[in-house]
C-alpha positions as CSV (number, residue, x, y, z in Angstrom):
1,X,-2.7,62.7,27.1
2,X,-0.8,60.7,29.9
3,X,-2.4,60.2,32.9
4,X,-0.9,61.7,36.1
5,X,1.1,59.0,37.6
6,X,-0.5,57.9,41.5
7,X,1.5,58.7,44.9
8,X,0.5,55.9,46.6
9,X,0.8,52.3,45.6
10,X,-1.7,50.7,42.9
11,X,-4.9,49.1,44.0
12,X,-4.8,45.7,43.6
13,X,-8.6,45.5,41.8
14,X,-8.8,47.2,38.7
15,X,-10.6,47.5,35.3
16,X,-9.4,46.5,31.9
17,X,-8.7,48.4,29.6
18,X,-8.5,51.5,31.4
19,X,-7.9,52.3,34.8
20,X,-11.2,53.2,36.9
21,X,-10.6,55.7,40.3
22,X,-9.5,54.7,43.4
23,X,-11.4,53.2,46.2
24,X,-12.0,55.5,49.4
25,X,-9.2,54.3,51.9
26,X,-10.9,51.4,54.1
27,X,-13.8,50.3,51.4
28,X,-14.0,47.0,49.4
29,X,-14.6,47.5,45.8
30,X,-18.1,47.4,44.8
31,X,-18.3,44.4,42.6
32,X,-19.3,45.0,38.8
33,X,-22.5,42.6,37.7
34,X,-21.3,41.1,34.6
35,X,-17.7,41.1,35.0
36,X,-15.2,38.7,34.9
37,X,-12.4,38.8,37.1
38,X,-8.9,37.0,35.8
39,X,-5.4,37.0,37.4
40,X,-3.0,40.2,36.4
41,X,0.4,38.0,36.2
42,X,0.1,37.5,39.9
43,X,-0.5,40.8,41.4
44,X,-4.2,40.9,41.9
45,X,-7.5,40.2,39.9
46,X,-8.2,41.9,36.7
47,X,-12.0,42.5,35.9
48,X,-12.9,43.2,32.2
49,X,-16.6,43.7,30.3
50,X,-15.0,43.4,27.1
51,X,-16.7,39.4,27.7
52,X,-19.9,40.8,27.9
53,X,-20.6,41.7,24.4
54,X,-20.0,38.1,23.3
55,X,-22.6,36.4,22.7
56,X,-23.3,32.7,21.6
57,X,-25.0,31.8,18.8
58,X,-27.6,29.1,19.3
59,X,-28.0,26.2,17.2
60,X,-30.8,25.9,14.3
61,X,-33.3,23.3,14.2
62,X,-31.2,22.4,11.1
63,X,-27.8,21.7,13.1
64,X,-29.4,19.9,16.1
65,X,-31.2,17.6,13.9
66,X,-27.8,17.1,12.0
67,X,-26.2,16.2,15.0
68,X,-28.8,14.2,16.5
69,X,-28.4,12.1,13.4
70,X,-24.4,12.1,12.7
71,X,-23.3,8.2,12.3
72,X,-21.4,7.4,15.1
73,X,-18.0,4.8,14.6
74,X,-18.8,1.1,14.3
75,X,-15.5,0.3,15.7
76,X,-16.2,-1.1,19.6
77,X,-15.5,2.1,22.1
78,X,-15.1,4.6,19.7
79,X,-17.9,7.6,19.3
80,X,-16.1,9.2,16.2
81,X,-18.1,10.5,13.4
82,X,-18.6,7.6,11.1
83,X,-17.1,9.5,7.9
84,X,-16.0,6.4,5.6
85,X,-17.5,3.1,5.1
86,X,-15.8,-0.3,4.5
87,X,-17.7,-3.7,2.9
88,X,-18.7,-6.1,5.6
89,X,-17.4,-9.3,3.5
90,X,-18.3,-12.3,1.8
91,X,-21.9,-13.4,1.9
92,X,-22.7,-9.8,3.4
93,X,-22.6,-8.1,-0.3
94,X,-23.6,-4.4,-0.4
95,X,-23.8,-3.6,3.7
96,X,-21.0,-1.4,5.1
97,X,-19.4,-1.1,8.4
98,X,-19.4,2.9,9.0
99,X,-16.1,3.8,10.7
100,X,-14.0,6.8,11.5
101,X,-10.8,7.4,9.7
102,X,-8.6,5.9,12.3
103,X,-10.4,2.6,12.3
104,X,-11.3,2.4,8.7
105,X,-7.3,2.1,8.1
106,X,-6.8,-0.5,10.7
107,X,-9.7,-2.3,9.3
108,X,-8.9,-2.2,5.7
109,X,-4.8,-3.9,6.5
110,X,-6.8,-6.9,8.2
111,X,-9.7,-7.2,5.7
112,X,-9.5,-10.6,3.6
113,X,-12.6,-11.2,1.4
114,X,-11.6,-14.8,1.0
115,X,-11.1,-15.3,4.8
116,X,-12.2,-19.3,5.2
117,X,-12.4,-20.1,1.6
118,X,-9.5,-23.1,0.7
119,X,-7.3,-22.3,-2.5
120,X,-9.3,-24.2,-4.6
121,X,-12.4,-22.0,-3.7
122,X,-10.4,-19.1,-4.2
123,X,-9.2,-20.2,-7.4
124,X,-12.6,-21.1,-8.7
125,X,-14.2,-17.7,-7.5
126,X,-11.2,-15.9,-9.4
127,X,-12.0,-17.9,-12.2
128,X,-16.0,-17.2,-12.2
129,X,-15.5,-13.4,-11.3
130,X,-14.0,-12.5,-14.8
131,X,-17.2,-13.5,-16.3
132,X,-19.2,-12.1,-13.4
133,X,-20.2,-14.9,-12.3
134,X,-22.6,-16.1,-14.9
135,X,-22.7,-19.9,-15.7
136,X,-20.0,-21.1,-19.1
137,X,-19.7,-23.7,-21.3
138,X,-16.2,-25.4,-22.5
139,X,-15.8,-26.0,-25.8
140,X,-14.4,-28.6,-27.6
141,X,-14.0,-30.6,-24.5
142,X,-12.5,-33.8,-25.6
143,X,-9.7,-32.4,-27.7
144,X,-7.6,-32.3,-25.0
145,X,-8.3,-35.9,-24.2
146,X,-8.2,-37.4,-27.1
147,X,-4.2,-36.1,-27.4
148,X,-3.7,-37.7,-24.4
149,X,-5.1,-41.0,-25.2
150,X,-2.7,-40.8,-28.4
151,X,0.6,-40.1,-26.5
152,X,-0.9,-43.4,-24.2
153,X,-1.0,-45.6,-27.1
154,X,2.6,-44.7,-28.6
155,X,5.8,-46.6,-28.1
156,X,7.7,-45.0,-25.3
157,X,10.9,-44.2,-27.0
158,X,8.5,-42.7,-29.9
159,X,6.7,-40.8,-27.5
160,X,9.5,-39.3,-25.6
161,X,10.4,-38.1,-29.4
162,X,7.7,-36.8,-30.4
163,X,7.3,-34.5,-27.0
164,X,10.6,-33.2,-27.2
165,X,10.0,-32.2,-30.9
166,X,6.9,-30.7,-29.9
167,X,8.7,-28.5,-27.1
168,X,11.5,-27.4,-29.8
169,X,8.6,-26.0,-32.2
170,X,6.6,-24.5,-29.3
171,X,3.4,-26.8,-29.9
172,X,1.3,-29.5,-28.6
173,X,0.7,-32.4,-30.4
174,X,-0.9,-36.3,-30.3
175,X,2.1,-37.2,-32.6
176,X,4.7,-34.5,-33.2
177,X,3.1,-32.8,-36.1
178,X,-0.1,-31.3,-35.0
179,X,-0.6,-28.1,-33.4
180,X,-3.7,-28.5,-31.4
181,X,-3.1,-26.3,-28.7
182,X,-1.1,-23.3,-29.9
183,X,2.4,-22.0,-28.9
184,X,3.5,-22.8,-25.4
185,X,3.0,-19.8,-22.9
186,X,6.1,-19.7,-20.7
187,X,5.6,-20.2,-17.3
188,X,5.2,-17.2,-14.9
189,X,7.4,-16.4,-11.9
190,X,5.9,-16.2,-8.8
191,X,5.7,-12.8,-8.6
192,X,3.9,-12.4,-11.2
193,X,1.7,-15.0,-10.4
194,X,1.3,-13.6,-7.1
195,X,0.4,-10.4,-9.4
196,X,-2.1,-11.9,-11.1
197,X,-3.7,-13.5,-8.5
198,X,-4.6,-9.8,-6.7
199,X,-5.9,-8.7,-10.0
200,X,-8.1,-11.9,-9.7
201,X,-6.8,-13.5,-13.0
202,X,-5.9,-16.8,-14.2
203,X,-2.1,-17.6,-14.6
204,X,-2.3,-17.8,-18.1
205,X,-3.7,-14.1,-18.5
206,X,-1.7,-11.9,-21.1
207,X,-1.6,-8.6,-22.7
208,X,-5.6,-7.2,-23.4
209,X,-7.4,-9.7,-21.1
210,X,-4.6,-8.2,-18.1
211,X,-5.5,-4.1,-19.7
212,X,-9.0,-4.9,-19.8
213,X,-9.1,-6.2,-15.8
214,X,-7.0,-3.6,-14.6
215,X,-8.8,-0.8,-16.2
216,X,-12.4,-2.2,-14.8
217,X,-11.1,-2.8,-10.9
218,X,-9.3,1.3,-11.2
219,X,-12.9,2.0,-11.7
220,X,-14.7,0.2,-9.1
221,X,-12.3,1.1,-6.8
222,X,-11.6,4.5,-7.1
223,X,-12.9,7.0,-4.5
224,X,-13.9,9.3,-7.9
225,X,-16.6,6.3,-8.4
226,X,-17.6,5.9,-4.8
227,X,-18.4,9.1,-4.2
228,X,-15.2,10.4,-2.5
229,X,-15.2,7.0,-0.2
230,X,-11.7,6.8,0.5
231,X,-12.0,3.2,2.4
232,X,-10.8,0.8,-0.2
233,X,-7.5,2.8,-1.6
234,X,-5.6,0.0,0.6
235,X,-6.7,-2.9,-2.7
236,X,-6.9,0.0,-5.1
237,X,-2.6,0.5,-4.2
238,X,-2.3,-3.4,-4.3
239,X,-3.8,-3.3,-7.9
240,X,-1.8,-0.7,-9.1
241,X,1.6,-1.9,-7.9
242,X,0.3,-5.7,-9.3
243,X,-0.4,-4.1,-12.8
244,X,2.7,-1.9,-12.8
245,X,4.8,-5.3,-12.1
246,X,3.3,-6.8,-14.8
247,X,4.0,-4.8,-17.2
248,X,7.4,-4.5,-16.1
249,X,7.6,-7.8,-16.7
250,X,6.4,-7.8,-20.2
251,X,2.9,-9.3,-19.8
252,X,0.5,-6.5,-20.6
């Protein structure tokens, strides 16, 4: 049914959703406990109770505590919930920094484990971390010099012979005609020595020993294996994209 359409002009003050009867001529409104008043697109205040059946739910114990205890960002200035954690560095093995998302990216472009380590302590840590750093032993250590000493005590001309043959055959020998070392590796380009140094791998590293590394760091890495921490997938792309290279290069 539609409601009989007023002679006189509309009050300014009236109820959402439906209309409510005219004040006497002269009155002010009587005001509604409980209502909320809000602007009618600039023609007068609007007052609605349709607010006062919400109601807010109160926190549990449960949630306050949770709050009360929610890690807050590491990063200086920044009260973020601390959802991702990043390793603090070398000589600080196994404690985190807790960041936020934001700051966990901008910490993982700047973080160098090596920071203030020379190359050849670089090198050597490289060297000790594909046997976990457990102590080694060389063996047969004075081959190598005792091939030397025989190149030393042969007549130049002979001795520039006897290398070049060795080259032309692939092998290393005191006089031409051994093979005490084995087939000559080719040397590496630098990008794949730069490849092989991110994979933390000597620059003579082929085929299983390159599989075998590859396939251990994908696993210590992954966020799968840390329990959905997504704060190192910066090195786990660097060893990815180092591994693909090599192989396109004909290595592994």
């Amino acid at each position: 049914m539609q409601l009989p359409r007023p002679a006189g002009p509309l009050d300014a003050r009236r109820t959402f959703p439906f209309p409510q009867p005219r004040a006497a001529a002269g009155s002010r409104p009587a005001a509604v406990a409980g209502r909320i008043e809000t602007t009618d697109n600039g023609h007068g205040p609007v007052t609605s109770d349709i607010f006062d059946r919400i109601r807010i739910k109160p926190r549990t114990d449960e949630e306050v505590r949770a709050r009360a205890n929610e890690r807050v960002c590491d990063w200086e200035g920044c009260a973020a919930p601390a959802a991702h954690r990043a390793p603090k560095g070398r000589g600080a093995e196994g404690d985190y920094y807790h960041f936020c998302l934001e700051h966990v990216r901008q910490y993982n472009k700047s973080y160098n484990y090596f920071s203030g380590m020379d190359d050849d302590e670089t090198r050597a840590y490289q060297r000790d971390a594909l046997t976990g750093h457990r102590p080694t032993w060389k063996m047969g250590v004075n081959a190598k010099g005792a091939g030397a000493r025989a190149w030393s005590d042969m007549d130049p001309t002979e001795a520039a012979r006897a290398r070049a043959e060795a080259r032309r055959h692939g092998t290393s020998s005191s006089r031409g005609g051994g093979d005490r070392d084995g087939p000559r590796r080719p040397k590496v380009k630098p990008l794949e020595a730069k490849a092989l140094d991110t994979l933390g791998l000597p620059h003579t590293a082929r085929d299983a020993e390159i599989k075998s590394r590859y396939k251990d760091l994908v696993k210590r890495l992954h966020p799968d294996a840390n329990g959905g921490d997504r704060s190192l997938e910066d090195r786990l792309r660097e060893i990815i994209q180092a591994y693909s290279l090599l192989k396109k290069a004909g290595l592994c």
